[in-house]
Structure formats: structure tokens, C-alpha cells
N, CA, C and O atoms as a GROMACS GRO file, in nm:
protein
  584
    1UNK      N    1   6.492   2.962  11.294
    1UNK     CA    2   6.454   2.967  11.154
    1UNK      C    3   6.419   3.112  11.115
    1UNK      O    4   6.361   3.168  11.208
    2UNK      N    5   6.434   3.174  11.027
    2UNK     CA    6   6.416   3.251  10.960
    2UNK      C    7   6.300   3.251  10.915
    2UNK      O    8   6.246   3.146  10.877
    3UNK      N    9   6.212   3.424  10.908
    3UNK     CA   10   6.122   3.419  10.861
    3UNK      C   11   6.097   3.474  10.722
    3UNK      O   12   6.200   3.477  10.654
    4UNK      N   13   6.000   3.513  10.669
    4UNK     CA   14   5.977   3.560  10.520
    4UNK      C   15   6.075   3.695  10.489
    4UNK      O   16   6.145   3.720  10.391
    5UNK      N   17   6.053   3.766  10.603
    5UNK     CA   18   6.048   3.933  10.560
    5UNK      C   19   6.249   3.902  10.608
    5UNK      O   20   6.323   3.986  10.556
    6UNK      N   21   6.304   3.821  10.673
    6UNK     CA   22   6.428   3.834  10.710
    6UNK      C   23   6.519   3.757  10.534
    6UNK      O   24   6.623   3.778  10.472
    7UNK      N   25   6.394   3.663  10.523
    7UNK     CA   26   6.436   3.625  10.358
    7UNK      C   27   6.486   3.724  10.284
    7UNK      O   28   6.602   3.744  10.247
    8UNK      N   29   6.398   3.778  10.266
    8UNK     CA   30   6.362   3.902  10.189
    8UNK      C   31   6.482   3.992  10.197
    8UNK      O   32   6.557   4.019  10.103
    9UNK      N   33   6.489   4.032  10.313
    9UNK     CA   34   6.623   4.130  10.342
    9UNK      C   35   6.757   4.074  10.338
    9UNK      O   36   6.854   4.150  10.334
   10UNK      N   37   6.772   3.941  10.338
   10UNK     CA   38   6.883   3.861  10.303
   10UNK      C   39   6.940   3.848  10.128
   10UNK      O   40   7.049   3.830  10.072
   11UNK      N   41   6.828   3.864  10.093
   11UNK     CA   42   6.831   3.816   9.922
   11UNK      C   43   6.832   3.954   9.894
   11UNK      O   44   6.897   3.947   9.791
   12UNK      N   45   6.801   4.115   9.912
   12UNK     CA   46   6.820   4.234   9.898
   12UNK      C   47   6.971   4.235   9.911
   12UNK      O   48   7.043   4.271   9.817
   13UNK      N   49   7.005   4.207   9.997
   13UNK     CA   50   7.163   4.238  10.030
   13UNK      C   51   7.208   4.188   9.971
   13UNK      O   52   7.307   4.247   9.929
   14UNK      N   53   7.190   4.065   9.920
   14UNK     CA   54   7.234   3.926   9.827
   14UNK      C   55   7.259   4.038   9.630
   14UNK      O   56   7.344   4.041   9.541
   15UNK      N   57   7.127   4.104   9.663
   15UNK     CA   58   7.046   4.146   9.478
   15UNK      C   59   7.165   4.290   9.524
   15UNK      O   60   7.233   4.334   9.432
   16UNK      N   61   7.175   4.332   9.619
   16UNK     CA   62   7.258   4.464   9.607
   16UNK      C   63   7.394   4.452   9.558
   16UNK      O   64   7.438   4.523   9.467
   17UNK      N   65   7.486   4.326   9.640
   17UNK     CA   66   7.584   4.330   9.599
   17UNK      C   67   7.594   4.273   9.446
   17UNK      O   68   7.703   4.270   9.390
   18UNK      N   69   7.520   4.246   9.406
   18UNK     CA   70   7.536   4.127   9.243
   18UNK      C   71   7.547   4.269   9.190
   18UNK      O   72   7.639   4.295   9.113
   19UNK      N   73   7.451   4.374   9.230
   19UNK     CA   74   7.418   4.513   9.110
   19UNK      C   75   7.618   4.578   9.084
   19UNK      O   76   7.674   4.636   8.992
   20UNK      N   77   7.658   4.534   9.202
   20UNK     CA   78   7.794   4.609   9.195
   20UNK      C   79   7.884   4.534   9.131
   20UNK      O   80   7.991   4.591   9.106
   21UNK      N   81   7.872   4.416   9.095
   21UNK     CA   82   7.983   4.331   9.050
   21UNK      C   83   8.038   4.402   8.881
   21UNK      O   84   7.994   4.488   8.805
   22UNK      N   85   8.141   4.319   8.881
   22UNK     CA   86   8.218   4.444   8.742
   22UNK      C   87   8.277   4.326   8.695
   22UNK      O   88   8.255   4.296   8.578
   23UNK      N   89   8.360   4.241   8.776
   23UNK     CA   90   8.475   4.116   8.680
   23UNK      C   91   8.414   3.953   8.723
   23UNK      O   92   8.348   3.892   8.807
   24UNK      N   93   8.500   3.937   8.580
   24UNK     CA   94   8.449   3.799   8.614
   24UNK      C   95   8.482   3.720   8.766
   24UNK      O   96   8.401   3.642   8.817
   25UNK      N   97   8.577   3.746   8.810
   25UNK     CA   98   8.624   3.731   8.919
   25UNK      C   99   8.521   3.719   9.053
   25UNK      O  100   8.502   3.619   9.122
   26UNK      N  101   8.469   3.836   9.066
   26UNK     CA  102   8.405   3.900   9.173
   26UNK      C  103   8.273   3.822   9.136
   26UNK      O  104   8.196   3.800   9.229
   27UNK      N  105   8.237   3.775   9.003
   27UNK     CA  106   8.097   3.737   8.956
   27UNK      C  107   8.128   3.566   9.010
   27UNK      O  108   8.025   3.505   9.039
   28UNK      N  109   8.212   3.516   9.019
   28UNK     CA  110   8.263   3.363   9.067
   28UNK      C  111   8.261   3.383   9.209
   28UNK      O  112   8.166   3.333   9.268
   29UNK      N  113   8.348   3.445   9.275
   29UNK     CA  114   8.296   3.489   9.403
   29UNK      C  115   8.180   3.460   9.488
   29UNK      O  116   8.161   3.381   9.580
   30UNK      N  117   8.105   3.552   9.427
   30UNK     CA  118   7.929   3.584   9.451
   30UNK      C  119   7.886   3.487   9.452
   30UNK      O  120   7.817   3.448   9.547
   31UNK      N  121   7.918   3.400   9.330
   31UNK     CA  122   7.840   3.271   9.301
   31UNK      C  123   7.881   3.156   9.414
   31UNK      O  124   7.796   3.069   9.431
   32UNK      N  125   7.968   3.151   9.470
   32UNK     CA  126   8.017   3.081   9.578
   32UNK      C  127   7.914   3.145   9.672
   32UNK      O  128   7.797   3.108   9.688
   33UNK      N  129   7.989   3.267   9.741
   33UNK     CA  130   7.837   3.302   9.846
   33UNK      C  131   7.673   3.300   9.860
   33UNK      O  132   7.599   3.290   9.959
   34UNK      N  133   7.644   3.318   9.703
   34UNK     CA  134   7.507   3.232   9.672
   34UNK      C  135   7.505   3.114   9.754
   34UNK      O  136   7.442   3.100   9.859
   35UNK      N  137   7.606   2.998   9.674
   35UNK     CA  138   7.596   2.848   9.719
   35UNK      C  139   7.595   2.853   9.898
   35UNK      O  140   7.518   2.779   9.960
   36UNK      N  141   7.678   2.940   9.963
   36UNK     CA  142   7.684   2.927  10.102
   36UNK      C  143   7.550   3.004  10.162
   36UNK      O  144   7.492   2.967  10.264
   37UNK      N  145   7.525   3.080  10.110
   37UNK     CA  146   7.369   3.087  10.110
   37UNK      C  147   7.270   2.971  10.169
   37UNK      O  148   7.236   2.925  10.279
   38UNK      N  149   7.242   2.949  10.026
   38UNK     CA  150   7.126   2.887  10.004
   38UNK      C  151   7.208   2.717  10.072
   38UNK      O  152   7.115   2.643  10.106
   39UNK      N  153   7.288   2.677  10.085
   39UNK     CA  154   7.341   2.565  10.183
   39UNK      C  155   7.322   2.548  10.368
   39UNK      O  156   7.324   2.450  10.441
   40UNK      N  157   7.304   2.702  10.394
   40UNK     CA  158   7.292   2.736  10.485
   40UNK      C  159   7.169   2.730  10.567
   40UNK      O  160   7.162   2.737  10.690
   41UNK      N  161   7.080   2.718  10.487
   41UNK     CA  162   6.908   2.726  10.503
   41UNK      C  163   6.820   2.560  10.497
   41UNK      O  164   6.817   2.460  10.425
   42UNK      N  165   6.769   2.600  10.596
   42UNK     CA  166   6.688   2.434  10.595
   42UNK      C  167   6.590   2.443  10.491
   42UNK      O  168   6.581   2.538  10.412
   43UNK      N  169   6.504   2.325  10.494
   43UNK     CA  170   6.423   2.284  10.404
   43UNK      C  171   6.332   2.395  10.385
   43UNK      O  172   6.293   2.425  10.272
   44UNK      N  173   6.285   2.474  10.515
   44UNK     CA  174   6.148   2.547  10.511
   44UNK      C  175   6.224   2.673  10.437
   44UNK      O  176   6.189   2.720  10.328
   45UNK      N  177   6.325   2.715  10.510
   45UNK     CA  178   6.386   2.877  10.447
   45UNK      C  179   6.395   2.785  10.325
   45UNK      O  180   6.275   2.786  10.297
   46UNK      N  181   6.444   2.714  10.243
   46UNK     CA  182   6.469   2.702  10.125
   46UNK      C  183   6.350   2.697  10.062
   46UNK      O  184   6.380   2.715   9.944
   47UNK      N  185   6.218   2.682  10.070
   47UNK     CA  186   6.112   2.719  10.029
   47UNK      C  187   6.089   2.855  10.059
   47UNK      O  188   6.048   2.914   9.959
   48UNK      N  189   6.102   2.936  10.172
   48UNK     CA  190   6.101   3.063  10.127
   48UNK      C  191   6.155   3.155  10.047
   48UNK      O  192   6.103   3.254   9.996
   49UNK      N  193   6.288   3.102  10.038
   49UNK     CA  194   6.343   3.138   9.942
   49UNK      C  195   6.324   3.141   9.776
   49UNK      O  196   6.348   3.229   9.693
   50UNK      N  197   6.273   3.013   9.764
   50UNK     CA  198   6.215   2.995   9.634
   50UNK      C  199   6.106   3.121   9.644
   50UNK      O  200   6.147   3.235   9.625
   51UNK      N  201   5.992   3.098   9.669
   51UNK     CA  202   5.879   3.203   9.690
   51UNK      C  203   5.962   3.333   9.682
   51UNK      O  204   5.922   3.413   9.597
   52UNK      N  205   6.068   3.367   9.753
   52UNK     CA  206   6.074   3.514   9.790
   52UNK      C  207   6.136   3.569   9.568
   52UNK      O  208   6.118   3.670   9.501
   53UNK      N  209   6.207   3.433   9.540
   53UNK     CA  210   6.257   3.486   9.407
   53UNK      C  211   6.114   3.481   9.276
   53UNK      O  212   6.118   3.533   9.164
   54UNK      N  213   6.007   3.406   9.331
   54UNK     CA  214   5.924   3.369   9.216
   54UNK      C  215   5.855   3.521   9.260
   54UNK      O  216   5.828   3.586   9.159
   55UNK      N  217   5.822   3.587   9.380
   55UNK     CA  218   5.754   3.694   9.351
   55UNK      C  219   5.873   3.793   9.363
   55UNK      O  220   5.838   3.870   9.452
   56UNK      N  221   6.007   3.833   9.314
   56UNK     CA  222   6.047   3.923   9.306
   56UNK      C  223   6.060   3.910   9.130
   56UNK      O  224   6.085   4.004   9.055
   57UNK      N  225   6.032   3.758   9.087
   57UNK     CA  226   6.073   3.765   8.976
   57UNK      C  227   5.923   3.803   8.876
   57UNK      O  228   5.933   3.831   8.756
   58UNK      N  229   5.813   3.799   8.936
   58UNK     CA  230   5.696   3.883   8.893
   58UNK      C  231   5.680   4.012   8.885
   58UNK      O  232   5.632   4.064   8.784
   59UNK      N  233   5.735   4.115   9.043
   59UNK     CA  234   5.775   4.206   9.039
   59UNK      C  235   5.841   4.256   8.918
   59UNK      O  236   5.778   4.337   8.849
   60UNK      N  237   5.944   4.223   8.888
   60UNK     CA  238   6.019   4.283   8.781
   60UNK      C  239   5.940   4.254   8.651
   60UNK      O  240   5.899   4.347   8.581
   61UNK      N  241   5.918   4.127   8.619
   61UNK     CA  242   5.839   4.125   8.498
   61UNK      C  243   5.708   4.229   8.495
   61UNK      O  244   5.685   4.277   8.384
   62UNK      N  245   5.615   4.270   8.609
   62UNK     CA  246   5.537   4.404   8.632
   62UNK      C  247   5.631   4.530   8.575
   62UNK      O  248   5.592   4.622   8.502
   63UNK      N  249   5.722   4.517   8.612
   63UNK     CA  250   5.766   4.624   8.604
   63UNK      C  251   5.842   4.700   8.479
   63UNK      O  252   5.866   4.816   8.442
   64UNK      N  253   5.872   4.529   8.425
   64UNK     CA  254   5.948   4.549   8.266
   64UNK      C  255   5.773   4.619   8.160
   64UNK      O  256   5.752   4.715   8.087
   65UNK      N  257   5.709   4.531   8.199
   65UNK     CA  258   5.555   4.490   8.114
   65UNK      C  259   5.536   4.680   8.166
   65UNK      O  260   5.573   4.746   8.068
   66UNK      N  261   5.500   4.759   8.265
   66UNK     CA  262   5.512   4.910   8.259
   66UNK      C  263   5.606   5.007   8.189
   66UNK      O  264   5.581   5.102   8.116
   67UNK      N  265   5.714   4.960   8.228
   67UNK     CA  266   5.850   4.994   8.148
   67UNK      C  267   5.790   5.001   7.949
   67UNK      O  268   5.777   5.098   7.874
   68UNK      N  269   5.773   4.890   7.931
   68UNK     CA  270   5.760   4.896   7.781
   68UNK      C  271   5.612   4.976   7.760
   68UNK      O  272   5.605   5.056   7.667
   69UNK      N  273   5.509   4.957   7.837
   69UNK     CA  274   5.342   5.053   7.813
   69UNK      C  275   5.428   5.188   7.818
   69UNK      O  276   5.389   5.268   7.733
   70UNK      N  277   5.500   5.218   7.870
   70UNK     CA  278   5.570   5.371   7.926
   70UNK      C  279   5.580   5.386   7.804
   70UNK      O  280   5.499   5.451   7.738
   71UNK      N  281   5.701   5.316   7.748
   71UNK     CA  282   5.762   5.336   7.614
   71UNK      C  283   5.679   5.392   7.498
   71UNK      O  284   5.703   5.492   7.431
   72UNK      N  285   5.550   5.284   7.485
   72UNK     CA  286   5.438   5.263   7.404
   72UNK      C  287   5.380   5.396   7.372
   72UNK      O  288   5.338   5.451   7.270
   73UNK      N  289   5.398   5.436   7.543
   73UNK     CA  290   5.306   5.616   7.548
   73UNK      C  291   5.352   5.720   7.497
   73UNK      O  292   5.295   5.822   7.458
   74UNK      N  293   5.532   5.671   7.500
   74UNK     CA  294   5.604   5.770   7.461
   74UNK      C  295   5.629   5.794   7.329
   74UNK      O  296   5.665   5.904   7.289
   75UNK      N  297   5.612   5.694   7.254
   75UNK     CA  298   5.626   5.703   7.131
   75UNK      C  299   5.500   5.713   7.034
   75UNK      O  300   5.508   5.773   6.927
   76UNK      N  301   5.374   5.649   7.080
   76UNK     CA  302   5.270   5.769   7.036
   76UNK      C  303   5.263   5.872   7.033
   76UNK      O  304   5.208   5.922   6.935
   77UNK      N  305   5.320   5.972   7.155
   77UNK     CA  306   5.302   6.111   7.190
   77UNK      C  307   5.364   6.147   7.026
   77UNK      O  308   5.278   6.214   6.969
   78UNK      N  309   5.436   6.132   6.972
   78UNK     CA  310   5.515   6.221   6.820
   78UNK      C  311   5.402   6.205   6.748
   78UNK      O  312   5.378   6.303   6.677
   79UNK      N  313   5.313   6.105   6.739
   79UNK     CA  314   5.177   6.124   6.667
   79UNK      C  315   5.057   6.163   6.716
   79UNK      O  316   4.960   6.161   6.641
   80UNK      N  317   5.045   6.203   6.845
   80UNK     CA  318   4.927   6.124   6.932
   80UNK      C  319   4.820   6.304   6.822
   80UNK      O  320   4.717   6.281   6.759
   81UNK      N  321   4.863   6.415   6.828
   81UNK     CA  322   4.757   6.513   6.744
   81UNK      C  323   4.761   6.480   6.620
   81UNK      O  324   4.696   6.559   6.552
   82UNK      N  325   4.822   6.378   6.546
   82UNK     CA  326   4.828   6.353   6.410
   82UNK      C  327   4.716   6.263   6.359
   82UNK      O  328   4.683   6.261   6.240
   83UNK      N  329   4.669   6.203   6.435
   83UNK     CA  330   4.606   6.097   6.444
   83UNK      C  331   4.491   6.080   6.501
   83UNK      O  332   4.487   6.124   6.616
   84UNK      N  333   4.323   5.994   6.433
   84UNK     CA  334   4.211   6.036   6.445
   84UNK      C  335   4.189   5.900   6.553
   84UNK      O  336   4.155   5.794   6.502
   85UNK      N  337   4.215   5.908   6.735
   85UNK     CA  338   4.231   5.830   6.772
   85UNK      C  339   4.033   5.775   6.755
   85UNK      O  340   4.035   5.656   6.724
   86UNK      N  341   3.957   5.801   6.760
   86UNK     CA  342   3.801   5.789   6.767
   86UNK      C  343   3.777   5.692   6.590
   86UNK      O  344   3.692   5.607   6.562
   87UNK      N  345   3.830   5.719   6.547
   87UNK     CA  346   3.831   5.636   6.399
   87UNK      C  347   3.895   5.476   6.401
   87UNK      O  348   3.857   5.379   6.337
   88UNK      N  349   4.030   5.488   6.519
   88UNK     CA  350   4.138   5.397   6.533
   88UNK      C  351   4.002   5.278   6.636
   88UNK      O  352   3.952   5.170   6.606
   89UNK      N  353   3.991   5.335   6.714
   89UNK     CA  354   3.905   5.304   6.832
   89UNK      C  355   3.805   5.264   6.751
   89UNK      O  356   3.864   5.167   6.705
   90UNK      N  357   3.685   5.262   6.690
   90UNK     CA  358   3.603   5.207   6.650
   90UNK      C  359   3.618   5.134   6.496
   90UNK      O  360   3.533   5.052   6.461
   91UNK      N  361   3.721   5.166   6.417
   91UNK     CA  362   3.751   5.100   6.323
   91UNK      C  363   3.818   4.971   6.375
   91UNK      O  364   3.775   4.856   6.364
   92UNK      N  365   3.922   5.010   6.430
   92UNK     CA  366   4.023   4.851   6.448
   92UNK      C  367   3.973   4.780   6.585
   92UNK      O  368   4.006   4.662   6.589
   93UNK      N  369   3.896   4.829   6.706
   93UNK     CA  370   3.877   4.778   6.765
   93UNK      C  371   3.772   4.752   6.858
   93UNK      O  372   3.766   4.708   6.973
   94UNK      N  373   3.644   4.818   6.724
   94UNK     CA  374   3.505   4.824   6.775
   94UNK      C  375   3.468   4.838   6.926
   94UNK      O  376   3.382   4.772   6.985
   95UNK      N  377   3.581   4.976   7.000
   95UNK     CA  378   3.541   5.047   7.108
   95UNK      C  379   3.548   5.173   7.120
   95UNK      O  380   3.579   5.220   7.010
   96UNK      N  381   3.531   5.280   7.223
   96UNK     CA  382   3.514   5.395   7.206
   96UNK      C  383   3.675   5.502   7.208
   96UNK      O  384   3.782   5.460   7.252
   97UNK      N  385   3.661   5.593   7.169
   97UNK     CA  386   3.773   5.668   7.162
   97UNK      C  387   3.853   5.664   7.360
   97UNK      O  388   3.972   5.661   7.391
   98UNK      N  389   3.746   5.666   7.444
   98UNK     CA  390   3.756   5.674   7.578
   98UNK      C  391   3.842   5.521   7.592
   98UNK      O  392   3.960   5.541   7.622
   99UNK      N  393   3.821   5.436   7.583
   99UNK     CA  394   3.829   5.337   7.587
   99UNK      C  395   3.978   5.285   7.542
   99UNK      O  396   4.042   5.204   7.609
  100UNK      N  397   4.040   5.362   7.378
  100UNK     CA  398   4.127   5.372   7.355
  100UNK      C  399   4.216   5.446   7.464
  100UNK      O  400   4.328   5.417   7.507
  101UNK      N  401   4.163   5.512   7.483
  101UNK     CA  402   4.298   5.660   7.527
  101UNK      C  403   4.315   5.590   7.686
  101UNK      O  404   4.427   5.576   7.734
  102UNK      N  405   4.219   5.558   7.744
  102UNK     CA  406   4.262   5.505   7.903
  102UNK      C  407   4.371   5.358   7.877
  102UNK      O  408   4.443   5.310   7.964
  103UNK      N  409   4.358   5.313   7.744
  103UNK     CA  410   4.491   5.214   7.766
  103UNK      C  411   4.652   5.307   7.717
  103UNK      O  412   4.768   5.312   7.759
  104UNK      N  413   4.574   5.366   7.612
  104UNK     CA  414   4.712   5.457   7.616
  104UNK      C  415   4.798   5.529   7.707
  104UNK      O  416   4.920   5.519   7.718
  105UNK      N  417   4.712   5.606   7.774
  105UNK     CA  418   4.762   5.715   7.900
  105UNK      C  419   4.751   5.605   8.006
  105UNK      O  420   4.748   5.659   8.116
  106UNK      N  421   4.744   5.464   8.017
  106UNK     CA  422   4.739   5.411   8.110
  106UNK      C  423   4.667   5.467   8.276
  106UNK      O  424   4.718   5.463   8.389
  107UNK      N  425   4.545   5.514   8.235
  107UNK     CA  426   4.434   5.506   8.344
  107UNK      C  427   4.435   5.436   8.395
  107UNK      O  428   4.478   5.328   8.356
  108UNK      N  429   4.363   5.467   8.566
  108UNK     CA  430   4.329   5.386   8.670
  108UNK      C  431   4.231   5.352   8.621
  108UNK      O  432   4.159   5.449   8.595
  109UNK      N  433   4.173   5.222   8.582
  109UNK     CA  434   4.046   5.178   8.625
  109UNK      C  435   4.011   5.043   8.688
  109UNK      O  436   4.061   4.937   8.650
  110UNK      N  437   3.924   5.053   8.784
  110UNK     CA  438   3.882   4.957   8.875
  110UNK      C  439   3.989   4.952   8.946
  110UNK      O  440   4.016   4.837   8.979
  111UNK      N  441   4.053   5.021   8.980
  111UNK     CA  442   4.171   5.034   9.077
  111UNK      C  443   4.307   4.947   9.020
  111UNK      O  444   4.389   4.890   9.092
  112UNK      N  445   4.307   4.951   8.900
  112UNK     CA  446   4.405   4.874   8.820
  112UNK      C  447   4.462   4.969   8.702
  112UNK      O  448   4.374   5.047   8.668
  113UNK      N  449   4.586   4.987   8.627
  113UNK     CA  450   4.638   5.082   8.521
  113UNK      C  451   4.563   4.983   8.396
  113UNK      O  452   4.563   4.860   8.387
  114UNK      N  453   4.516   5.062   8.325
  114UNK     CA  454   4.464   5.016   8.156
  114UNK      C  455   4.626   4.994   8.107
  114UNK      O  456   4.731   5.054   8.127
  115UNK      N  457   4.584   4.872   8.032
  115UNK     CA  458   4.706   4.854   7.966
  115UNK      C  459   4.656   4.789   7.825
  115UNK      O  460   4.539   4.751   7.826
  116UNK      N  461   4.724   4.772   7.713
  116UNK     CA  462   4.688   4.661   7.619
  116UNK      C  463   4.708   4.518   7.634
  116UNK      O  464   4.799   4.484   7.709
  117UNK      N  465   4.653   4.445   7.586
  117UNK     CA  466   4.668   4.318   7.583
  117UNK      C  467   4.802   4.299   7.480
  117UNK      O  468   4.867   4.403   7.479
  118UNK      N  469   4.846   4.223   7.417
  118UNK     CA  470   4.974   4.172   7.322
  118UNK      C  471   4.893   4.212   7.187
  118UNK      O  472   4.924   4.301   7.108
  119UNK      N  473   4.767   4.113   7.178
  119UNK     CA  474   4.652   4.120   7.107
  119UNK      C  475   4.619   4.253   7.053
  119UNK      O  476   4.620   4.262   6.930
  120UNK      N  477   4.587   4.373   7.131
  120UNK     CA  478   4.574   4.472   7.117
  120UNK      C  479   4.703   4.537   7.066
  120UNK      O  480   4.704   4.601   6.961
  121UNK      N  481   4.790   4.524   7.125
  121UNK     CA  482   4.955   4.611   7.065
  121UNK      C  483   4.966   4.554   6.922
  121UNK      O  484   5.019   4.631   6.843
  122UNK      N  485   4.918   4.412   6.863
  122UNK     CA  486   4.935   4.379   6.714
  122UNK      C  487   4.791   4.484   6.657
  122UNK      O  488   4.779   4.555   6.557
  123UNK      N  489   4.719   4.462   6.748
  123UNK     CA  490   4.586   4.512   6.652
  123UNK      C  491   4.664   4.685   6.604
  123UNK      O  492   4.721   4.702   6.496
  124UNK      N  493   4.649   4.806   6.719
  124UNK     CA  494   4.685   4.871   6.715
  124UNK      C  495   4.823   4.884   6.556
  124UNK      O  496   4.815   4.949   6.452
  125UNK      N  497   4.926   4.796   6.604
  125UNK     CA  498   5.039   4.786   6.547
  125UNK      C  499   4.986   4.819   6.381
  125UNK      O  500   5.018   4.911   6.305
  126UNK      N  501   4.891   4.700   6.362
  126UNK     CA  502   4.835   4.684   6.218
  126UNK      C  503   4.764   4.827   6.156
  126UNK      O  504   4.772   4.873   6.042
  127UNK      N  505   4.688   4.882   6.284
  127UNK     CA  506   4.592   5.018   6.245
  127UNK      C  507   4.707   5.140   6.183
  127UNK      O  508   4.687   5.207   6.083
  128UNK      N  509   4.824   5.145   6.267
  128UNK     CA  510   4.878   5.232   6.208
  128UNK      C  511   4.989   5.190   6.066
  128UNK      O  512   5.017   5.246   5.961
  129UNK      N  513   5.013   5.112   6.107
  129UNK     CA  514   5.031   5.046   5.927
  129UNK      C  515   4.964   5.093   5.814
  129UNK      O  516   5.006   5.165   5.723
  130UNK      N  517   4.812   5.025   5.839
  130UNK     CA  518   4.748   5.068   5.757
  130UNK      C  519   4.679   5.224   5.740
  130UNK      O  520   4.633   5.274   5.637
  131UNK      N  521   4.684   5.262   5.831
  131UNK     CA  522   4.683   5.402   5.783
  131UNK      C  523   4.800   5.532   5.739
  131UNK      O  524   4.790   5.643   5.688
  132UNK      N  525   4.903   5.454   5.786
  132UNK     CA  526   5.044   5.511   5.719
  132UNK      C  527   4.998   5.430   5.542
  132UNK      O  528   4.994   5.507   5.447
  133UNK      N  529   4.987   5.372   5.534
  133UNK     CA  530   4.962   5.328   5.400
  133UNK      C  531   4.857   5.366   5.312
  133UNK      O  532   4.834   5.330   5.197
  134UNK      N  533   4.810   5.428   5.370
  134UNK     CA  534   4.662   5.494   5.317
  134UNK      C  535   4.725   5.671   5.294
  134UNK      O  536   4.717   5.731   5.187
  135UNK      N  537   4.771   5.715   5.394
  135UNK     CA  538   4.833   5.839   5.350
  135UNK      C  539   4.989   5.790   5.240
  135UNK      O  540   5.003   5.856   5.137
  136UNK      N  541   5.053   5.722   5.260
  136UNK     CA  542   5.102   5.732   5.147
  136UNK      C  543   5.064   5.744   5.007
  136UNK      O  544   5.124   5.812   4.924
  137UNK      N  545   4.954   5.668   4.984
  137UNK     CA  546   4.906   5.650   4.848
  137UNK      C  547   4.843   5.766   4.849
  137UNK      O  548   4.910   5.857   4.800
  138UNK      N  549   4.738   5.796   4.887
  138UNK     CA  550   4.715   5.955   4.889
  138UNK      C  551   4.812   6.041   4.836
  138UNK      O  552   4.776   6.103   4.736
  139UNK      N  553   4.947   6.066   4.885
  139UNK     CA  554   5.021   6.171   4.906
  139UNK      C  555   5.076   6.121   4.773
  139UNK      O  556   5.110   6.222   4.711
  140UNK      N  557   5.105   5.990   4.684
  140UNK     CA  558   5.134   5.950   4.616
  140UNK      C  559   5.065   5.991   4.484
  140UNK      O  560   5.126   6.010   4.379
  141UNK      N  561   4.956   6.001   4.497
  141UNK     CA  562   4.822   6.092   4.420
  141UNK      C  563   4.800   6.232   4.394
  141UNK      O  564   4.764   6.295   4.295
  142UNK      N  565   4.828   6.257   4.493
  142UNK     CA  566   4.839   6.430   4.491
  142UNK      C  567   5.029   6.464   4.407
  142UNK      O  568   5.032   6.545   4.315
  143UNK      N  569   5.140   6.409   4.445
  143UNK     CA  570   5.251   6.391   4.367
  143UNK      C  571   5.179   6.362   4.253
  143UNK      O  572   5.245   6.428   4.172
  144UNK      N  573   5.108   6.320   4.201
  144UNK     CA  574   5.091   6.280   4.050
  144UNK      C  575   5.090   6.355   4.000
  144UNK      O  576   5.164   6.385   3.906
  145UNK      N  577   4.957   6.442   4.075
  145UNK     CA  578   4.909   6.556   3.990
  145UNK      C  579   5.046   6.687   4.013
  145UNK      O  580   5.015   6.806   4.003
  146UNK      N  581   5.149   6.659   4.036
  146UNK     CA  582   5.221   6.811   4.055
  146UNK      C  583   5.291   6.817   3.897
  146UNK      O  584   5.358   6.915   3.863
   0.00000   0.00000   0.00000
């Protein structure tokens, strides 16, 4: 029987060749050697197997969920000196400017990366809305007077 970590390196080789596939052909193929796969494996490997895809398939969702905070960081940066983050921080989300910026720059804390909640990415989302909307009308005001 096969153990976890030989799983593991079976379904790598398995995830390597899928990355190379190009035709439909070769994608029917694969899918056959899947089936001879996973046909191949008794009851217990077929539970490891399950396991080995539910935590590779967390892995990646970790990794998409960083992927997009990345994004998040990156696209603040075009505003990040434009913007009164200590106003954002205690206006929209009655915490400190510190507090803000370690989910932004994604800080270590407690031995974990700060991230936002979903919750927080709408809150946020809304703050700069409304303060893009607040300088418009402003700027809309000052146009008056030209």
C-alpha cells in the first residue's frame, strides 16, 4: 500500500503532466490515465487520495485568496500618498491607522499575514467611493466658481 507522501508524488506527476496538455485529444487521454489511476488504488489509497486533493485544493484557494490581497496592494499603491489612510481607518472602520496599513501591506501578525475579511474589502470598497465622491463635488464647486 502506498503511503501519503508517495500519494502526493503520484498526483504531482499526475498535476504536471495535465499543466502540459494542449488538445483535446491528449486532454481524453489523461482522463483515461486518471481513471487507471485512481482504479488502481484500494479503498485506503483512495481515501488518501481524496485528502491529498482536498488539501491541495485549499492550498491553491490560499494561494488564489494571496494572489488577489497582492493585487489589492497593488492597486492601492496608485493612491496609497493620495489618501488620508488614519481618517479611512477610524471613519469607516473605527480602528487605528496601524491597524489599517498591517492589512494592507499584509503584515505578520501573530505569526499569520493581516489580510481583510470580504466584509472589510466592501467596507473599504464603500470608503473610497465615498470619498471619490466627496472630491468630486468639491472639485465640482471650485469649477463653478471658474
Amino acid at each position: 500500500m502506498a503511503n501519503k507522501e508517495q500519494i502526493n508524488q503520484e498526483l504531482e506527476a499526475l498535476k504536471s503532466k495535465f499543466m502540459l496538455l494542449n488538445t483535446d485529444e491528449e486532454r481524453n487521454a489523461f482522463r483515461s490515465e486518471v481513471k487507471a489511476f485512481a482504479n488502481s488504488k484500494s479503498d485506503e489509497e483512495k481515501q488518501l487520495v481524496s485528502e491529498a486533493f482536498i488539501e491541495g485544493a485549499n492550498k491553491a484557494c490560499a494561494r488564489v485568496d494571496k494572489l488577489i490581497d497582492d493585487v489589492l496592494r497593488n492597486k492601492l499603491d496608485g493612491i496609497y500618498e493620495s489618501v488620508s489612510w488614519s481618517y479611512i481607518a477610524r471613519t469607516y472602520f473605527n480602528k487605528s491607522r496601524a491597524w489599517l496599513s498591517q492589512r494592507i501591506n499584509g503584515l505578520m501578525i501573530h505569526g499569520k499575514e493581516a489580510q481583510f475579511t470580504n466584509e472589510e474589502k466592501q467596507t473599504l470598497l464603500q470608503a473610497l467611493r465615498d470619498i471619490s465622491g466627496k472630491i468630486e463635488r468639491t472639485a465640482r464647486v471650485i469649477e463653478q466658481t471658474l
